[in-house]
TORKE-475209 format. One line per field, with one value per atom (N, C-alpha, C): atom name; y, z, x; residue number from 1. Coordinates in steps of 0.1 Angstrom, whole numbers, padded with zeros to 4 digits. Layout:
<atoms>
a	CA,...
py	Y,...
pz	Z,...
px	X,...
k	NUM,...
</atoms>
This chain:
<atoms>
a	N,CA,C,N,CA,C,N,CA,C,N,CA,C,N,CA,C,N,CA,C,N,CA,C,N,CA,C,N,CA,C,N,CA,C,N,CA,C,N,CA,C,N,CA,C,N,CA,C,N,CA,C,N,CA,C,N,CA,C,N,CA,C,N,CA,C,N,CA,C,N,CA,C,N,CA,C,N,CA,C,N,CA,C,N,CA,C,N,CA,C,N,CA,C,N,CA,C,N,CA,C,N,CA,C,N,CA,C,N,CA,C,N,CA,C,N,CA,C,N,CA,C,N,CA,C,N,CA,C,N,CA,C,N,CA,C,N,CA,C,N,CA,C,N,CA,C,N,CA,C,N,CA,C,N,CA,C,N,CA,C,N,CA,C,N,CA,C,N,CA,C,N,CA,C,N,CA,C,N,CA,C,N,CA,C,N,CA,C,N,CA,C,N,CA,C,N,CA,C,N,CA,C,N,CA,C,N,CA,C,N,CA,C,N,CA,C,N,CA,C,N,CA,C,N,CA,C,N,CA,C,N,CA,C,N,CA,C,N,CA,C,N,CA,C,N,CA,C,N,CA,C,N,CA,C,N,CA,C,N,CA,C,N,CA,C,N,CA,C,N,CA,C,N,CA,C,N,CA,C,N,CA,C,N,CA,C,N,CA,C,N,CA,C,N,CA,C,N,CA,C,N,CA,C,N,CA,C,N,CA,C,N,CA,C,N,CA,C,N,CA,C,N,CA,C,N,CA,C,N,CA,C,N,CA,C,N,CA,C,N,CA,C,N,CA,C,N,CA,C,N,CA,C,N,CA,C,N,CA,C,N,CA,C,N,CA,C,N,CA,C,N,CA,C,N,CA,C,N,CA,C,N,CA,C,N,CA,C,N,CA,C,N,CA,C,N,CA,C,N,CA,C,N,CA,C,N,CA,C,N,CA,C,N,CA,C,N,CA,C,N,CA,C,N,CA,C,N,CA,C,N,CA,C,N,CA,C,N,CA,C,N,CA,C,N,CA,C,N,CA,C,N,CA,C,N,CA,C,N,CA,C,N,CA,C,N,CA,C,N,CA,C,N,CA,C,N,CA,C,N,CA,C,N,CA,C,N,CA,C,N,CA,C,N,CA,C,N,CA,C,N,CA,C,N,CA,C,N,CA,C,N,CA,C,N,CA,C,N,CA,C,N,CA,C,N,CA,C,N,CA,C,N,CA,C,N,CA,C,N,CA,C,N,CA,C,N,CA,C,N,CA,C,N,CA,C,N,CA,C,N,CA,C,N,CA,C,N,CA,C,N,CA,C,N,CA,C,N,CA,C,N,CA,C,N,CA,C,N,CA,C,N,CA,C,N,CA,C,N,CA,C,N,CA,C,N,CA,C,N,CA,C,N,CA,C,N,CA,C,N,CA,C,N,CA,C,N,CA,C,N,CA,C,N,CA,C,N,CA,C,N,CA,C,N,CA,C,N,CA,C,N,CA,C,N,CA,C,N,CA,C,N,CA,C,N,CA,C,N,CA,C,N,CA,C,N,CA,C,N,CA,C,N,CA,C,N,CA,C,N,CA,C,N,CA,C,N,CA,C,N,CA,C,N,CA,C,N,CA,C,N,CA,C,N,CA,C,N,CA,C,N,CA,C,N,CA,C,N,CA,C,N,CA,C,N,CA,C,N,CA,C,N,CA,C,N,CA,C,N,CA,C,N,CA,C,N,CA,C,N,CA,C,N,CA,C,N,CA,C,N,CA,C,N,CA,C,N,CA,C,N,CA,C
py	-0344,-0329,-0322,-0318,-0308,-0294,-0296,-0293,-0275,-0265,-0254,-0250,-0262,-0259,-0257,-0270,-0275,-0259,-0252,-0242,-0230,-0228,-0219,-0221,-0235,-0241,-0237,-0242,-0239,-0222,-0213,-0199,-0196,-0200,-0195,-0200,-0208,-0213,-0211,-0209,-0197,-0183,-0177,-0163,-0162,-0175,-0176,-0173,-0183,-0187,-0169,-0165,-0158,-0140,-0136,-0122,-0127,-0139,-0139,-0147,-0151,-0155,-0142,-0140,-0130,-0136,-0126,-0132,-0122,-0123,-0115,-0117,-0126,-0128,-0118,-0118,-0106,-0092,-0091,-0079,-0071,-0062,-0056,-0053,-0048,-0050,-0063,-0073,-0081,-0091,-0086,-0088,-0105,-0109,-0122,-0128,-0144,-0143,-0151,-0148,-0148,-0164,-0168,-0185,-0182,-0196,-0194,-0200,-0196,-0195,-0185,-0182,-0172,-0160,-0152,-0137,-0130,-0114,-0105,-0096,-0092,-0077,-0069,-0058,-0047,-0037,-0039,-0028,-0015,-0005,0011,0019,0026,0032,0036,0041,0052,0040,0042,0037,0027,0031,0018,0011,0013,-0003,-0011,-0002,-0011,-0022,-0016,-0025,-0035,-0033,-0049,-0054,-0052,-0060,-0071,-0076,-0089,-0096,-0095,-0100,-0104,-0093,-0099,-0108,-0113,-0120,-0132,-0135,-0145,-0151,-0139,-0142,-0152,-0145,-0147,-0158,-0165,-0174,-0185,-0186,-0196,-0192,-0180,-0174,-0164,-0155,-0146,-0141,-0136,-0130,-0116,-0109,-0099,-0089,-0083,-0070,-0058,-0053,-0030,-0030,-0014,-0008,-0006,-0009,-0010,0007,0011,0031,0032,0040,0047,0058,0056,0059,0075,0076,0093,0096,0109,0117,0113,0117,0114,0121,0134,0142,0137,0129,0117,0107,0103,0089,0091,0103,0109,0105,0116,0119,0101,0095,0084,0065,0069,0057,0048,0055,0047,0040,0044,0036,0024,0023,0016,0004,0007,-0002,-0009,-0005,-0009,-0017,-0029,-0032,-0044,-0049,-0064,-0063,-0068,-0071,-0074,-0065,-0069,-0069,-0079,-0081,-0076,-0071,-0060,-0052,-0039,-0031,-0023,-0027,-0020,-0012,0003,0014,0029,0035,0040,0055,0067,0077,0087,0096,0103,0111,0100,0106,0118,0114,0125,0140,0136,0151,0156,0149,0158,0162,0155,0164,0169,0169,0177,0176,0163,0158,0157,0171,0173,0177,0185,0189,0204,0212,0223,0235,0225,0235,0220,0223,0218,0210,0197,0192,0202,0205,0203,0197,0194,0184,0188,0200,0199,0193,0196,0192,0175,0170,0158,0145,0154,0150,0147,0157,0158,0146,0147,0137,0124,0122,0107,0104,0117,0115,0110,0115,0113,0097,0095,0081,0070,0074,0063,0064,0071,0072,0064,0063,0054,0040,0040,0029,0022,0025,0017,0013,0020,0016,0002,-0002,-0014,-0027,-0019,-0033,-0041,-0039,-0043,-0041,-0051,-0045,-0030,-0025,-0015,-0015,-0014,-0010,0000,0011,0020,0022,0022,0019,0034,0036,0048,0050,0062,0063,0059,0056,0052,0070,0066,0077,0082,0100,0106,0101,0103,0102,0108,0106,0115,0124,0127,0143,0147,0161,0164,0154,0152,0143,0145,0141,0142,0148,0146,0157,0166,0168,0179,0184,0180,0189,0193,0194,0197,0185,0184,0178,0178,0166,0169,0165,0177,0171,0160,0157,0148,0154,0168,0175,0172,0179,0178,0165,0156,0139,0139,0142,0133,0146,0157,0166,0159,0154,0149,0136,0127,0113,0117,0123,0128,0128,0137,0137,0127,0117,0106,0100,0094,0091,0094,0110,0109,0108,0108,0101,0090,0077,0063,0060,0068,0069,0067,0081,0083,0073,0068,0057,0042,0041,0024,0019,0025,0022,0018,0001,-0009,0002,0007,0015,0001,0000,-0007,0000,0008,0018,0013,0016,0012,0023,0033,0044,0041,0036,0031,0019,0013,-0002,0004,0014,0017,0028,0042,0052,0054,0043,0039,0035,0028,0016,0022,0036,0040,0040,0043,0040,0028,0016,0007,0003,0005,0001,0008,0021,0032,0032,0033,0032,0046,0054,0065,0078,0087,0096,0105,0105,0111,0105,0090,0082,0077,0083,0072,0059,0054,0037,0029,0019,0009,-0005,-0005,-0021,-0035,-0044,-0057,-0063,-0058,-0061,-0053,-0039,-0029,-0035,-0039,-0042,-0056,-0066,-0077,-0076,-0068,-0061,-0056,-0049,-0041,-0051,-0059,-0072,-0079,-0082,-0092,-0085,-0072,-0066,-0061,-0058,-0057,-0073,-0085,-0101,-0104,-0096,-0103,-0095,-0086,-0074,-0080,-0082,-0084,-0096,-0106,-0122,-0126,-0113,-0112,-0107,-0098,-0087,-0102,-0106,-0117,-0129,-0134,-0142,-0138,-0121,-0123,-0126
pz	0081,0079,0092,0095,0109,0108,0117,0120,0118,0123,0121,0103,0096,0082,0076,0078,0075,0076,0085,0091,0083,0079,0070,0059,0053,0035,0030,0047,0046,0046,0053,0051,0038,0037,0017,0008,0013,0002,0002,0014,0016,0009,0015,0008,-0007,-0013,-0026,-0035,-0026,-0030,-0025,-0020,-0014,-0022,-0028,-0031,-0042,-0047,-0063,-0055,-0059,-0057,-0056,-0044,-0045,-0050,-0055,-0064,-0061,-0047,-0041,-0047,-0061,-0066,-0077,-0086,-0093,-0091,-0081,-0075,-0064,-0061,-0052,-0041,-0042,-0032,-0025,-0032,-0031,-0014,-0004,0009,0008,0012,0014,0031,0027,0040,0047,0058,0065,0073,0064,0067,0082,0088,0101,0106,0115,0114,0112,0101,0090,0097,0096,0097,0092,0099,0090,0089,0073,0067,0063,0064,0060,0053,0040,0027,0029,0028,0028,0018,0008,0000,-0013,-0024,-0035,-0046,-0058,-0064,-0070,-0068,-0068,-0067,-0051,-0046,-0045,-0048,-0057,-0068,-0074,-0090,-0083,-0071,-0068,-0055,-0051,-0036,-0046,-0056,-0060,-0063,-0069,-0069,-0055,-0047,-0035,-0027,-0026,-0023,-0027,-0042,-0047,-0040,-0044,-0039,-0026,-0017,0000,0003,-0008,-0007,0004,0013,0027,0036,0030,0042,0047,0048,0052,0045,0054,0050,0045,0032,0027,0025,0035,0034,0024,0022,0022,0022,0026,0023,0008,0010,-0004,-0012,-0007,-0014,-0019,-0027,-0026,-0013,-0010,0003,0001,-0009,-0018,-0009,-0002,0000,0015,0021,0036,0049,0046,0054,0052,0041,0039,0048,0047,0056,0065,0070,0089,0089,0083,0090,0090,0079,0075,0085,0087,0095,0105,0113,0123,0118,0107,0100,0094,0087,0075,0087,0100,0103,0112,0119,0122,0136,0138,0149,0151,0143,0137,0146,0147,0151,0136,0133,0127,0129,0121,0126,0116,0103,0099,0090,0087,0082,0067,0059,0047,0041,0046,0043,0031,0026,0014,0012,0011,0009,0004,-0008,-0013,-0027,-0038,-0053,-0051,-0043,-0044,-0032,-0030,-0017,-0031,-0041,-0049,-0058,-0067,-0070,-0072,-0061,-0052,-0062,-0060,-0071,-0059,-0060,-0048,-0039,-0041,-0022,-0025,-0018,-0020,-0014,-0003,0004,-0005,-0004,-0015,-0003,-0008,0001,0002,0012,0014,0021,0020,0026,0038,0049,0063,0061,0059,0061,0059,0047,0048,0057,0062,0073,0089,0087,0100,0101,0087,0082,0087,0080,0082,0100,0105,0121,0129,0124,0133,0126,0114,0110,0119,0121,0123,0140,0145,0157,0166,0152,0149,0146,0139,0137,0148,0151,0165,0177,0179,0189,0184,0168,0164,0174,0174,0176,0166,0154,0142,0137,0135,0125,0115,0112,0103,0092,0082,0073,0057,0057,0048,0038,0028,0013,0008,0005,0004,-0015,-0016,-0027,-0044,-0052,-0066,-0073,-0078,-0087,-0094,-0097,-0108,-0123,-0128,-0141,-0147,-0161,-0166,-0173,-0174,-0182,-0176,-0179,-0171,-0165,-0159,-0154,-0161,-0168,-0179,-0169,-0156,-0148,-0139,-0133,-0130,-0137,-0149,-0161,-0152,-0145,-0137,-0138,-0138,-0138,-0126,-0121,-0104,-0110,-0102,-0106,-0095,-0095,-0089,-0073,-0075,-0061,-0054,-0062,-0054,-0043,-0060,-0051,-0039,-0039,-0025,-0015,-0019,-0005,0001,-0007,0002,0007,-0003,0005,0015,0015,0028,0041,0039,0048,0056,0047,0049,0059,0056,0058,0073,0074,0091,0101,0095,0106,0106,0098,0098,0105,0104,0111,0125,0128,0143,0150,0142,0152,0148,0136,0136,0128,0118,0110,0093,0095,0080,0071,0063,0048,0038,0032,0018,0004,0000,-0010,-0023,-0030,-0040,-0050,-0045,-0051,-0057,-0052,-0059,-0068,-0065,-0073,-0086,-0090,-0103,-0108,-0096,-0106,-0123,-0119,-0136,-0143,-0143,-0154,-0153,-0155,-0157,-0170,-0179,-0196,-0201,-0188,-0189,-0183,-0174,-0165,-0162,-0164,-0167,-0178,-0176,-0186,-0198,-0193,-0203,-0202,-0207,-0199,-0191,-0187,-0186,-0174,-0170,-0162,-0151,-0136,-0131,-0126,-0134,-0133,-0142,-0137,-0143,-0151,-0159,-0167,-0160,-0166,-0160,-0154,-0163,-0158,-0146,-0146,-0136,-0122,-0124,-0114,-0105,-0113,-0114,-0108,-0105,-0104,-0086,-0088,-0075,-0066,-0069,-0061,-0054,-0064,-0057,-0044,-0048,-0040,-0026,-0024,-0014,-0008,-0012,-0010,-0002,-0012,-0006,0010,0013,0030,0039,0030,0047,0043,0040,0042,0048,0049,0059,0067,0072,0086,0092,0087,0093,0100,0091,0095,0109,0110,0124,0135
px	-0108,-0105,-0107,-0097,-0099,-0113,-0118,-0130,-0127,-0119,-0117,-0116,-0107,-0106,-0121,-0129,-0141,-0150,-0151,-0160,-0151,-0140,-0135,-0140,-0141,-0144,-0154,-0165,-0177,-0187,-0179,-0179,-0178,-0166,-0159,-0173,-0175,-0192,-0201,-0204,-0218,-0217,-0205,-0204,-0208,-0198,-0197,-0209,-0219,-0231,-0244,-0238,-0248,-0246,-0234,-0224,-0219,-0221,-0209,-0195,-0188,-0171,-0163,-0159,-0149,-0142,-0130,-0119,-0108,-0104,-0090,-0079,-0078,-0063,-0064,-0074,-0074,-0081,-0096,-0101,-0094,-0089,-0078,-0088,-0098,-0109,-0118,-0117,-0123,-0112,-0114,-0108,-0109,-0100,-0102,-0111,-0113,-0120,-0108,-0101,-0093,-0090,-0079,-0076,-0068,-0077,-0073,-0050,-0050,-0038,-0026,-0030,-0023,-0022,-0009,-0007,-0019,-0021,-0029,-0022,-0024,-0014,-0028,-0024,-0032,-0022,-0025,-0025,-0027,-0020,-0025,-0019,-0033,-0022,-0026,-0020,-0030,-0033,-0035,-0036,-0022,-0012,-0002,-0002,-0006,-0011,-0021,-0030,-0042,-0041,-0028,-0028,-0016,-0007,-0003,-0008,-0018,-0027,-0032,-0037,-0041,-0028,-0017,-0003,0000,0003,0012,0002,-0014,-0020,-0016,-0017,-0010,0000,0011,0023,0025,0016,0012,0004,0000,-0007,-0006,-0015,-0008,0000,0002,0013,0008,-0002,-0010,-0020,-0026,-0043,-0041,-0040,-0036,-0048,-0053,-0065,-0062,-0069,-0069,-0083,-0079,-0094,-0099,-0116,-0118,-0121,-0109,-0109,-0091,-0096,-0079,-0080,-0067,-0062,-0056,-0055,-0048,-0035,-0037,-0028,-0030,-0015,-0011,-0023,-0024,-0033,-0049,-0051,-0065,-0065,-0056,-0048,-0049,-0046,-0046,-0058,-0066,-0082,-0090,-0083,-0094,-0087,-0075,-0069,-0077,-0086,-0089,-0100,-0106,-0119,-0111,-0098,-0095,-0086,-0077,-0076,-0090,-0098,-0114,-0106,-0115,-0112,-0106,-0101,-0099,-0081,-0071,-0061,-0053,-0042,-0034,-0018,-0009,-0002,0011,0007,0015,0009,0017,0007,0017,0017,0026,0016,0020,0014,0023,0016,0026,0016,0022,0017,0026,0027,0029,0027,0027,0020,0016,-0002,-0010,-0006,0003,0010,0019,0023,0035,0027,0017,0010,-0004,-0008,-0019,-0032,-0031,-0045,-0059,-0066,-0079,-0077,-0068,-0066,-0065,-0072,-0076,-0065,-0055,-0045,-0030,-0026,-0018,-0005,0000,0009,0025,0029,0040,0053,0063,0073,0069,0064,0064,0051,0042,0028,0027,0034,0038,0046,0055,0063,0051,0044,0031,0018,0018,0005,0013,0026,0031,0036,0037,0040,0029,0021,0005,0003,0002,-0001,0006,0016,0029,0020,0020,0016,0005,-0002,-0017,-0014,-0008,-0003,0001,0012,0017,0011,-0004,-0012,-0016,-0019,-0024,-0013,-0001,0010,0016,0011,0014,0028,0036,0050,0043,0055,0056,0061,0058,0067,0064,0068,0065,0072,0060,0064,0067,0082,0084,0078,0072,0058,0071,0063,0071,0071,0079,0084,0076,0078,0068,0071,0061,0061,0075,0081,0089,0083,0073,0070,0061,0049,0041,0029,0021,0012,-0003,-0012,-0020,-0030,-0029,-0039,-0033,-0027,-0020,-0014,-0009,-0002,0012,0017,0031,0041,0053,0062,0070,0073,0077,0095,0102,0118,0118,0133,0137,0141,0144,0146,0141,0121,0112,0106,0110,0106,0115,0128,0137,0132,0132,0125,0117,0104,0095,0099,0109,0113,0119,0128,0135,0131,0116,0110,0100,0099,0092,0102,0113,0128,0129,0127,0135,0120,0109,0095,0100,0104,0105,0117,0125,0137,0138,0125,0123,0120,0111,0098,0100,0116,0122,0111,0106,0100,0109,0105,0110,0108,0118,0110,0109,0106,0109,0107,0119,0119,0119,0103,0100,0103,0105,0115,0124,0137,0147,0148,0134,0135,0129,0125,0116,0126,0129,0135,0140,0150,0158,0151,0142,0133,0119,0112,0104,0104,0106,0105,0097,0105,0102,0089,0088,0072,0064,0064,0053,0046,0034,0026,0023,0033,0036,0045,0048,0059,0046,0034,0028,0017,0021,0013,0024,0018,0026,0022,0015,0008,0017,0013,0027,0020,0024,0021,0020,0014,0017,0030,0042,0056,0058,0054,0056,0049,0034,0030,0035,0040,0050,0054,0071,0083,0077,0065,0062,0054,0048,0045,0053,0061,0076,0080,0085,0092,0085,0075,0063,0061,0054,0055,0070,0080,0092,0092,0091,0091,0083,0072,0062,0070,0071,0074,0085,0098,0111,0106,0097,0092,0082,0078,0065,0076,0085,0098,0097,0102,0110,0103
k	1,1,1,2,2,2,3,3,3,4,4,4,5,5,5,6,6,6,7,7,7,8,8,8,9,9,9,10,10,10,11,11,11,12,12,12,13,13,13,14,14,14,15,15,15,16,16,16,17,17,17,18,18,18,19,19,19,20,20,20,21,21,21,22,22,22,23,23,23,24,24,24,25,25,25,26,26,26,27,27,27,28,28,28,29,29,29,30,30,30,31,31,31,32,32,32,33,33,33,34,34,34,35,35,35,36,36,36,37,37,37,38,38,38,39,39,39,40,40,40,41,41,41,42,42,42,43,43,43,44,44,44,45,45,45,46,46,46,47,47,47,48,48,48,49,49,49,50,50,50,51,51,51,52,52,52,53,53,53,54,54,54,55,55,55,56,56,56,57,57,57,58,58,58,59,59,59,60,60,60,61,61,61,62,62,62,63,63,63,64,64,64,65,65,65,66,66,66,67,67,67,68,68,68,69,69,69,70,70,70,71,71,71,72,72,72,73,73,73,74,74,74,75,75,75,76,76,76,77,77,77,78,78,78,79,79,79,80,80,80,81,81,81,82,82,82,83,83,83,84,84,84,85,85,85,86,86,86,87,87,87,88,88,88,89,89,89,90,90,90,91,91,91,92,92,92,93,93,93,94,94,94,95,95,95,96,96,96,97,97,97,98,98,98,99,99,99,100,100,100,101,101,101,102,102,102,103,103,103,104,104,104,105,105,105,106,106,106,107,107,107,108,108,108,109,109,109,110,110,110,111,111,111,112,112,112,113,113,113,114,114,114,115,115,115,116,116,116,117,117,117,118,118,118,119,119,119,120,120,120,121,121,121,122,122,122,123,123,123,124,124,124,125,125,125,126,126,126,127,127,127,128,128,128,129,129,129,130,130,130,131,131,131,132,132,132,133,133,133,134,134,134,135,135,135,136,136,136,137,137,137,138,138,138,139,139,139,140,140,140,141,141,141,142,142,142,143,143,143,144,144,144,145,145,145,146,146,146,147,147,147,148,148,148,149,149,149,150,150,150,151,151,151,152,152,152,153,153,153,154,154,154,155,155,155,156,156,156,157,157,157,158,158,158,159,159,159,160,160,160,161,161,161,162,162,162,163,163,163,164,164,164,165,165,165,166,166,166,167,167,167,168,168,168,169,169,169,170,170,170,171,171,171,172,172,172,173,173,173,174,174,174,175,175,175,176,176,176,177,177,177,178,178,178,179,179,179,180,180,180,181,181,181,182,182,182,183,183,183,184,184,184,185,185,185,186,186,186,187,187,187,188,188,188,189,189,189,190,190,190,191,191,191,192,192,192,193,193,193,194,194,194,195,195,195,196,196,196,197,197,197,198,198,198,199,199,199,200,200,200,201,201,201,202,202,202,203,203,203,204,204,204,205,205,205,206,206,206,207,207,207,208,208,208,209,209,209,210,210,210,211,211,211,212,212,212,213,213,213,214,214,214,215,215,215,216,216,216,217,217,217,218,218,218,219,219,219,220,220,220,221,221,221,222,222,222,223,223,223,224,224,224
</atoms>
């Protein structure tokens, strides 16, 4: 056994033995410990992607080292202030990042998102980003619920959603940033993988569905 694997196996078993077993395939926090070789991705992002960061690990299995931070990431102007803690100092080598939900409907935020304010938050991120060196690629946010939201009680139309995609759109535009629009992969089949007309969290199929599609991006962007 090559001596670098051996000193990885052996890490993984100490920890084990010392913290419990992480368990990165089903804990979305539970970070993996980093197989040598392997790409690193770093996760960014609200609660969506929380519920498929243990999926696309899976998915990724062997083929890269799949991080996030262990917080939800909320709203874009969070993101700004909190980015340089969540990428730290580690070198990564791509970064699929996603912000919007909580800018549409202003879940804790005391001055409330709008499409410019949003467009600002995602300019400065991207900005940050790019010092890492890391590929790019932004997860344009999943669709509102179809009726009002059980906590914001508001209903976001479809206007409102593409205002703000839009605006996401021409920052990624600017700065040649991968989108990977998970927007359009759900829009239609919300009935189907929403967990209610009133939630925009998604079922096991949903979370499924949103894995693939995230595993399958970085795995063509890592390719090149």
């Amino acid at each position: 056994m090559p001596k670098r694997i051996f000193f990885y196996l052996l890490i993984v078993a100490v920890i084990g033995v010392l913290s419990g077993t992480p368990d990165p395939f089903s804990k979305p926090f539970d970070n993996p410990i980093d197989r040598p070789g392997l790409p690193r991705v770093l996760i960014l992002g609200d609660s969506i992607s929380i519920g498929y960061t243990p999926r696309v690990r899976k998915l990724l299995d062997g083929k890269a080292n799949v991080h996030r931070p262990t917080t939800n990431c909320r709203w874009s102007a969070f993101g700004d202030q909190n980015l340089d803690e969540w990428i730290g100092n580690g070198k990564w080598d791509l970064v699929h990042f996603n912000f919007g939900l909580w800018d549409w409907y202003g879940w804790s935020q005391d001055t409330k998102a709008t499409p410019e304010s949003y467009s600002k938050s995602l300019e400065n991120i991207v900005r940050k980003l790019k010092k890492s060196e890391a590929k790019l690629v932004f997860a344009m946010t999943t669709p509102p619920c179809v009726g009002p939201e059980k906590k914001a009680k508001i209903k976001i139309s479809k206007a409102k959603a593409q205002e703000f995609n839009h605006a996401a759109l021409r920052v990624m535009k600017k700065h040649g940033v991968v989108v990977n629009d998970l927007y359009a992969l759900i829009v239609n089949k919300r009935e189907k993988y929403q967990m209610g007309e009133n939630n925009v969290h998604y079922n096991e199929a949903g979370r499924d569905l949103l894995a693939a599609q995230v595993a399958k991006v970085i795995k063509e962007q890592l390719s090149q």
